[in-house]
Each structure stands twice: as C-alpha cells, then as structure tokens.
N, C-alpha and C positions, 0 to 999 in steps of 0.2 A: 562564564558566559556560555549559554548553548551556541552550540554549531547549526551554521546557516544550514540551511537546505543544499546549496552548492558544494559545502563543505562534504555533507554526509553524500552525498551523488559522489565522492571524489571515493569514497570508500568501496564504491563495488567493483568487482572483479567485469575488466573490457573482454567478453565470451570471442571478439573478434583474434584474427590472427594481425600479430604487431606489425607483418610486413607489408606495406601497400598502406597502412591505415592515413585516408582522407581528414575524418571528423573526427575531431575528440570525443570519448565518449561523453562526459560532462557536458559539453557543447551543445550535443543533440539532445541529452536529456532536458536540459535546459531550455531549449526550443520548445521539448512536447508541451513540459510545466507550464512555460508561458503563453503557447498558444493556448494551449487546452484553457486555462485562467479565463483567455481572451474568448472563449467561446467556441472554438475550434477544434472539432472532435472529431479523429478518424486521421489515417495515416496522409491521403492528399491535402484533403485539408491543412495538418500541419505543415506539410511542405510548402504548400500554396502558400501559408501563410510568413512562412522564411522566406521564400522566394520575393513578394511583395516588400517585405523589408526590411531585406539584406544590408542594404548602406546601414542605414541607421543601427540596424538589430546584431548582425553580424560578427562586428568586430567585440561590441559590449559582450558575448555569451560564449568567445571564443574561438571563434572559425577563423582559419587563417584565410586573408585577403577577402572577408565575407560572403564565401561563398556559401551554401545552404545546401543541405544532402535534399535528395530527391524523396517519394513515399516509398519506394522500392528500399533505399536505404534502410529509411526508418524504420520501416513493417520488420524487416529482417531482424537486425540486431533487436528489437523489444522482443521478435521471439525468443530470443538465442539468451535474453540478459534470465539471471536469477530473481526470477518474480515474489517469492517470498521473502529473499533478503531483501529486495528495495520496497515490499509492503512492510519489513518491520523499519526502515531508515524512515519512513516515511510518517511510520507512527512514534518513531523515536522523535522528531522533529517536532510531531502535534502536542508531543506530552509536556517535551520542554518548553513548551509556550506555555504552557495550564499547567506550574510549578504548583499550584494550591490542588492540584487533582480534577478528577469529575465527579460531579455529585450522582450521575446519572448515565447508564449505558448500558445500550438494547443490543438483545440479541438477534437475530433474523440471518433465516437462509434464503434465497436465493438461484437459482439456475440462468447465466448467463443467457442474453437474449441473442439469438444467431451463432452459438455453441454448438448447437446439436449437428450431426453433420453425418445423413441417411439413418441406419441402425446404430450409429454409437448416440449417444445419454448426453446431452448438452452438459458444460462443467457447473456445477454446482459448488455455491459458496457461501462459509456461513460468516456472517461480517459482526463484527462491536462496531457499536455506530454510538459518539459520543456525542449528543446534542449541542452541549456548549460549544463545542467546535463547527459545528454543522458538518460531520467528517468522518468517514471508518479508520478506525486507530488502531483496528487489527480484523485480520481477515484467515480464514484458513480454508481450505479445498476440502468436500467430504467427497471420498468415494465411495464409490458406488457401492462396493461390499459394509458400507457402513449405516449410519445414521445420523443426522443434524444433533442429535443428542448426544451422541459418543464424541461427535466433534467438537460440540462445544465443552468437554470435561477437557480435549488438550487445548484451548482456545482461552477456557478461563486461566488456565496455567500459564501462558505466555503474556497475559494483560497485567500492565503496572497493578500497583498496590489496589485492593478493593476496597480498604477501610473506611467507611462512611459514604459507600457508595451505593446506589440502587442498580441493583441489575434486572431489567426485565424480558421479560421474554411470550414467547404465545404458548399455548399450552402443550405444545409437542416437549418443551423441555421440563415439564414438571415432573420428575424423578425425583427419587431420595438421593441419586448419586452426582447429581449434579448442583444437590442443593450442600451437601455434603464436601463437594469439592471447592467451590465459593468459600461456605465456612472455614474449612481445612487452610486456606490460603490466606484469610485473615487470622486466623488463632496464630500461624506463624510468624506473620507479619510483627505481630503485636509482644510475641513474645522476643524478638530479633530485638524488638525497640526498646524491651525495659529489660535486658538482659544485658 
C-alpha cells in the first residue's frame, strides 16, 4: 500500500533545533497542505487559517493542546526545510496514486512571480507537469549560468519511467540531446524489464 502524504512529510529531516521546539514539524506541514487545499495561500493566511480553527483542526494534525504557530513560525522554517527533497516526497506521493503511469507530461519553465529582489534574477524553475494529475510531479531550479534545456536533460533523469509516455515541450527544448536523453531512459527501462 503507498504511504500517505502524512507518512512521507514524517521522512524529512526537522532543519529546526530539537531544543525549545513548540510545533511538530508534520504538524505544521500538515496545516500548510490543508489550508493551502482550502484556498489559503501565503504564510498569514495559513496561520489565520489554523488560528480560526484550532478546536476542531488542531488536535486532528497534531499540535499539542491545539494551539496553531503564528505566519512568523511558518515563513521560517519553509525556509530552512529542504525544498527539493519535499518536491520529490511530493511527487513520490502523486506517482503512487497513478500506479498505471502518465500518458502525458509537459515540460515549461517558469521564473517565480515576486522572486526577483533589485539586481539579483528572480528563481527560475523548470517543472513536469502531469495532466492527469492536474499537478507538477517534479520540478528542478535552473541557474542562471545555465539553461531550461540543460536542465531539463537532469530533470528527465529524475522523472519515473517514461515508457508510453508523451513528453512535450515549446520549442526551446528541441535539441538532439535532450531528445536523446528521453530515448536513452526508455531503452534502459525496457531492457531492465526483459532482462
């Protein structure tokens, strides 16, 4: 049986220090997930929305005596946690729901909107975004010394199996070496499975 979402959130490493710690990390992650669900986007927001309700919410998602961290809280430690490792929990999560795979999944990059911040280059990201999920099931950061094309060559390496699947993309990724990499990754696949 796949592991809940709560399950895989218990997998990441708490970036905070053990001494003094208030909120469980699960706890709060669990807050953002559900608010965020609920339509509640942005760090007060989620607080606002623990705050509201605590009785009922609180005890269910783990906080002892339901109490609910503040946006200060939260803002913090999302910075502090390992954003890649819970973008791949996250797509470990979406995959084991669609055990039959994807038939379909686009490439596109991205530059976060209110990133940029005076002379530094807002963070740019290239995401797989898998339809049937309505979902990005994997995401990775291109810097600046690179290109959306390079990045998606370590990008298709990191996505489940590709086999019977359409990957598309806009014309920035039409290279031989990224067509090549895709290929590359099903020939192995296939040969893994009748070996």
């Amino acid at each position: 049986m796949a592991a809940s979402m709560i399950e895989l959130l218990g997998e990441l490493e708490d970036p905070r220090d053990p001494r003094g710690l208030q909120y469980p990390l699960v706890s709060v992650l669990a807050l953002c997930l559900v608010a965020t669900l609920a339509g509640h986007c942005g760090f007060a927001a989620i607080a606002q929305f623990g705050r509201l309700r605590q009785q009922r919410l609180g005890h269910a998602l783990g906080f002892k005596n339901g109490k609910m961290p503040c946006a200060n809280m939260i803002s913090q430690l999302l910075r502090e946690l390992d954003a890649e490792y819970l973008d791949r929990l996250i797509g470990t999560w979406l995959t084991n729901r669609h055990a039959e795979g994807w038939s379909h999944i686009a490439l596109d990059g991205k530059t976060l909107r209110g990133s940029r911040d005076g002379d530094v280059p807002g963070m740019h990201l290239l995401a797989a975004y898998a339809p049937q999920a309505s979902a990005v099931i994997a995401q990775m950061r291109v810097e600046a010394t690179t290109n959306e094309h390079k990045a998606a060559l370590r990008l298709l390496g990191v996505l489940p199996s590709l086999k019977g699947v359409v990957v598309t993309a806009d014309a920035m990724f039409t290279h031989r070496d990224v067509y090549k990499k895709s290929a590359e990754k099903r020939r192995r696949l296939r040969a893994v499975r009748e070996g």
